[in-house]
N, C-alpha and C positions, 0 to 999 in steps of 0.2 A: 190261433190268432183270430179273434173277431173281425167283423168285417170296418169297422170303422178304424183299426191297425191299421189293415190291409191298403185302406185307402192313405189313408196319413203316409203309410211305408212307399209306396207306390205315388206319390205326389212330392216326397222327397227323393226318389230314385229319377222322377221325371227331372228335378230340377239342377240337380246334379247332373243331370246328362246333357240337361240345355248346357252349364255351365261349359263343360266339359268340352262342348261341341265348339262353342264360342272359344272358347282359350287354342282350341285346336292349330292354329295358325298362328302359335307364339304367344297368345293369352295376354296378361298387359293391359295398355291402352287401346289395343286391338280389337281387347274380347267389349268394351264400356256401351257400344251401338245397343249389341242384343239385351244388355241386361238393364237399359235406360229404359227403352219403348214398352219392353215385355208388358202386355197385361193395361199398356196405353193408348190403346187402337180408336179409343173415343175420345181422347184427351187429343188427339193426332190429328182426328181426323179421319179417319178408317186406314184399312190394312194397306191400300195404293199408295196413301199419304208416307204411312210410317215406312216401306220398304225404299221409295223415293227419298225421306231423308235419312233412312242408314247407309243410301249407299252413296249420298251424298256426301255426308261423315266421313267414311271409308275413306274416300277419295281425297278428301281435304287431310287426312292423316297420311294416309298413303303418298303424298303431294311434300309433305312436311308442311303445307300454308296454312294454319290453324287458327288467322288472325282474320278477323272483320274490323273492317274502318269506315265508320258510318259517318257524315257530312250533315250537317243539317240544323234550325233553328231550335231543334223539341229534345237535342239530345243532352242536357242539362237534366231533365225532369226522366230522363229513359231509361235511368242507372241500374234500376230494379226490374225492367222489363228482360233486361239482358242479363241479371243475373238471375233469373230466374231459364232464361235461356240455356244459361251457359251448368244447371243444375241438370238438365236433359243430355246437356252434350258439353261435358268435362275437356274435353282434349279441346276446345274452341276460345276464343277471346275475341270479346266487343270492345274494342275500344272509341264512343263517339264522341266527337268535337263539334264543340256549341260553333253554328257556323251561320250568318244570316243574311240575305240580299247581295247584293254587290259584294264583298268580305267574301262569300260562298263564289260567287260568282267567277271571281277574280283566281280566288286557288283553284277553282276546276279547270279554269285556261290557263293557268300557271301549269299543270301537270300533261294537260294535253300539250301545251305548247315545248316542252321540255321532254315527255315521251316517260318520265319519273314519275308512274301514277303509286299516288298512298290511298285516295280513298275508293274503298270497294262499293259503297253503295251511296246516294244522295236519300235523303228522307227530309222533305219541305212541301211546303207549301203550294198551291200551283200556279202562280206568277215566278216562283223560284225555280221549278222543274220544267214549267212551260217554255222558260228562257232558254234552256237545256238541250232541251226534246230539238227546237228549231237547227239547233248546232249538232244534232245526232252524237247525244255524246252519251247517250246509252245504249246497253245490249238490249236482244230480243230476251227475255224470258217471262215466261207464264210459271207461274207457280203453281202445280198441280192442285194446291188446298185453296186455291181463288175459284175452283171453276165456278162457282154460285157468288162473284160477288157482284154486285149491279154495274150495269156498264157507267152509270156517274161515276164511280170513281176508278176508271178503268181509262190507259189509254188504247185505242180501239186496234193502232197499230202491233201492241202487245210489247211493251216496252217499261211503262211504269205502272202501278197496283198502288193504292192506298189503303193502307193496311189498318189507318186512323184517323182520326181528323180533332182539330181542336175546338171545343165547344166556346162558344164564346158568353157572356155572360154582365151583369151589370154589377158593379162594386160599388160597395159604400161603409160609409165608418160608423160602426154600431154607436161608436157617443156621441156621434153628432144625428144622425138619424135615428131613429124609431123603426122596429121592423113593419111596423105596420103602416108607415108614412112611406116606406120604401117604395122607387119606380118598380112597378111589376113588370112593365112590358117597354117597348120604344119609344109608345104615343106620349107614355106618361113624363119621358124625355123633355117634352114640349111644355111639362107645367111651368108654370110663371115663377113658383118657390124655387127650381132652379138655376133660374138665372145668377149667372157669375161665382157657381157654387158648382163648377164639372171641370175635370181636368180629361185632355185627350193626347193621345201621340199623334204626329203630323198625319192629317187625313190626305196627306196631299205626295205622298212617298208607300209605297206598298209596302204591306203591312195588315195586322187585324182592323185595325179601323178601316182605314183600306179598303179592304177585300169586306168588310159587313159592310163597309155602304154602299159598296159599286153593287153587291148582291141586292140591297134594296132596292135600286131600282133597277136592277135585270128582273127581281121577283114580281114588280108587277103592284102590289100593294102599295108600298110607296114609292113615290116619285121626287120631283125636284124641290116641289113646295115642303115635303118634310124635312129635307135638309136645308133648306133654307130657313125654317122654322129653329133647326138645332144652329145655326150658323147666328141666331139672333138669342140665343143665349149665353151670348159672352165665353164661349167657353176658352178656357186655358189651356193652351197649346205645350206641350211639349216633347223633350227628342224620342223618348221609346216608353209601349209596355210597363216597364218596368219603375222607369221614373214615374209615371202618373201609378201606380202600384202602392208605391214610396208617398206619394202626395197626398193620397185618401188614407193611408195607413197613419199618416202623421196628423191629421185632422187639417190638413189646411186646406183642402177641398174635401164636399163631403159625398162627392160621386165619381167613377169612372163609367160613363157607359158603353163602352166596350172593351171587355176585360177577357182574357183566357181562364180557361178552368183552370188550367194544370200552374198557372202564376198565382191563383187564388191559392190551390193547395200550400204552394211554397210559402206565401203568405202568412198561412193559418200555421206551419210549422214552428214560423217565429215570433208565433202569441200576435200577430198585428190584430189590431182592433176592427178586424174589416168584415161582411157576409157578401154571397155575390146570390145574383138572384138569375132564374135563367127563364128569359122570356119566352116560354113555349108557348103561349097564342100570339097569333100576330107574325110567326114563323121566327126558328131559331138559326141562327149561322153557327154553322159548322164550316170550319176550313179543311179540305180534305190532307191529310200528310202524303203525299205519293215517294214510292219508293222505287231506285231506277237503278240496275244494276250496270257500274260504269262499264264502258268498254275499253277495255284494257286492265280491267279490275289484278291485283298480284292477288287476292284469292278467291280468285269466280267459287268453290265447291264452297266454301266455306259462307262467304256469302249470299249464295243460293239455299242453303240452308238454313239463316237466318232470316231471309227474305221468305220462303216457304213455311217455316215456324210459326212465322207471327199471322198469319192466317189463320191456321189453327185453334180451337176452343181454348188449347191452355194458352196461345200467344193471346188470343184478345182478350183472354181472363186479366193477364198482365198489363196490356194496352189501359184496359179498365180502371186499374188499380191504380194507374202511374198520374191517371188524370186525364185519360184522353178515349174518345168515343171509339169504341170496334166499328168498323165499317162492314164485317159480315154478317148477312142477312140473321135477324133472331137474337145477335148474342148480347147477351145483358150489358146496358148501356152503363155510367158512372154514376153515381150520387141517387138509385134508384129512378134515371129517368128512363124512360122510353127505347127500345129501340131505336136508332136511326131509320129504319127501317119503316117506320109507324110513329115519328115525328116528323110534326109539323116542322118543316124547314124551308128557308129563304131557297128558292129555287137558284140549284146550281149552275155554276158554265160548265159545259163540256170542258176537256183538259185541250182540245184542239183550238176554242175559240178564247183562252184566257187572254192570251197577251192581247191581239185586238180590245178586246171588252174592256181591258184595268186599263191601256192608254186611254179610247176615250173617257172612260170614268175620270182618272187622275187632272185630264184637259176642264171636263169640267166641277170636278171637284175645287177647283183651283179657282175657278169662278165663282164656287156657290160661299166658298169662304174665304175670301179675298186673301188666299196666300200666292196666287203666281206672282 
């Protein structure tokens, strides 16, 4: 037998015996840990990562609790981050509900109040999580595959991780605009050809507009005179997102200027005639997604394992894909942009100083565009 057999022979004996080794304890759904990872220790995260979540697995089988119940406003657009999840680890089930602000708010003290918890993890925003954090209504855990993620999107107590963040961006309707007439950045917000031609959702109730303007002027670049500057552009006011989405999609405004990437994608799904444009000089907003494993979770292993995944290169490949920015250092950002890491962005709030900072902002948001 030549020696190239010998190896072929000898590399299926080896594999057979992994198998073999794996089925040893009943085989099954049992054996699915070792033959998922095998030969994925970079896709993982290295070997601490991958042993951390087989035995995390293990335990969520061995438990019978094989379900994750994610909470939160981004879990619409996250349907493919989890099945792509749940392609690594078969015996598991994501199931998340589109949940946002107050709505979110109200079921999390619905379940504490009642001791009946259904969701295992929150993943929002951070005036959504910050609300949270104050109420201690999350566990302690560190996700072994976070240890390099920047402490912005960390809380310092070791409770919630942001696993992503949502890019935010400028929308507009390719027939009524020109790509090349198109706002490139904020300032260009201020032209005069905009006036009474932007629709917005309430800047004055948290949310992405919201959370980009109080970031304006926590960043320092602009101030009060720039919103007041867009507060004299007539702009039109309405209830969410998604309705001014619908408004520019339909031509009857031909700008949103503050838009989510991952509402654009949806957008672009159902042929809407829209482009979004993403202001990367002048600083970009990013909303960070933090993710908080409840306390009193019914499947802490299982949700610690989805919490710990998405860390990972193959989890932020997916984050990437679904339309929303990886938050760990290096890993390839959405739409060919930049790392977060090496983008210019509106400077953050820590996750400790959120709720202070978005009330006052909200107090004078409400001044600067006569909605109190």
């Amino acid at each position: 037998m030549n020696s190239r057999n010998l190896l072929r022979t000898g590399a299926v004996a080896v594999a057979v015996a992994l198998a073999l080794a794996a089925c040893g304890t009943g085989g099954g759904p049992a054996s699915d840990a070792a033959a998922n990872v095998a030969g994925s220790t970079d896709d993982l995260g290295g070997q601490a990562a991958v042993d951390t979540m087989t035995a995390l697995y293990e335990a969520a089988k061995a438990a019978g609790k094989t379900e994750v119940v994610v909470y939160g406003p981004g879990e619409n657009d996250k349907v493919d981050v989890y099945k792509a999840f749940q392609q690594r680890f078969p015996a598991i089930r994501v199931s998340g509900e589109y949940l946002v602000g107050p709505q979110l708010a109200s079921k999390i003290n619905q379940e504490f109040g009642s001791g009946k918890h259904v969701a295992d993890l929150v993943q929002g925003g951070d005036t959504t999580v910050a609300a949270q954090l104050d109420e201690q209504r999350y566990a302690k855990f560190a996700p072994v595959t976070a240890a390099t993620l920047g402490k912005e999107y960390q809380d310092p107590g070791g409770t919630v991780y942001a696993a992503s963040g949502s890019i935010m961006g400028i929308l507009y309707n390719v027939d009524r605009v020109p790509a090349a007439d198109a706002p490139k950045g904020w300032r260009d917000l201020l032209d005069p050809r905009w006036k009474g031609r932007m629709v917005l959702d309430d800047a004055t109730k948290n949310g992405a507009v919201a959370g980009t303007f109080s970031r304006m002027l926590h960043d320092g670049r602009y101030g009060e005179t720039y919103l007041a500057g867009l507060a004299g552009q007539e702009i039109h006011w309405v209830a969410s997102g998604p309705v001014a989405g619908n408004a520019v999609a339909t031509g009857e405004f031909a700008v949103a200027p503050v838009y989510p990437y991952s509402f654009y994608l949806r957008d672009k799904a159902k042929h809407a005639p829209v482009n979004l444009v993403f202001p990367v000089d002048g600083g970009n907003q990013v909303s960070p997604h933090y993710l908080g494993l409840v306390d009193g979770a019914p499947h802490p292993d299982a949700a610690k394992l989805l919490m710990t995944w998405l860390f990972t290169p193959e989890g932020q490949r997916a984050v990437a894909d679904a339309g929303y920015a990886p938050t760990m250092p290096n890993a390839p950002n959405v739409d060919g942009l930049p790392p977060l890491s090496t983008m210019d962005q509106l400077k953050p709030f820590a996750i400790a100083e959120v709720n202070a900072a978005q009330a006052a902002y909200l107090a004078k948001s409400k001044q600067i565009f006569g909605r109190g």
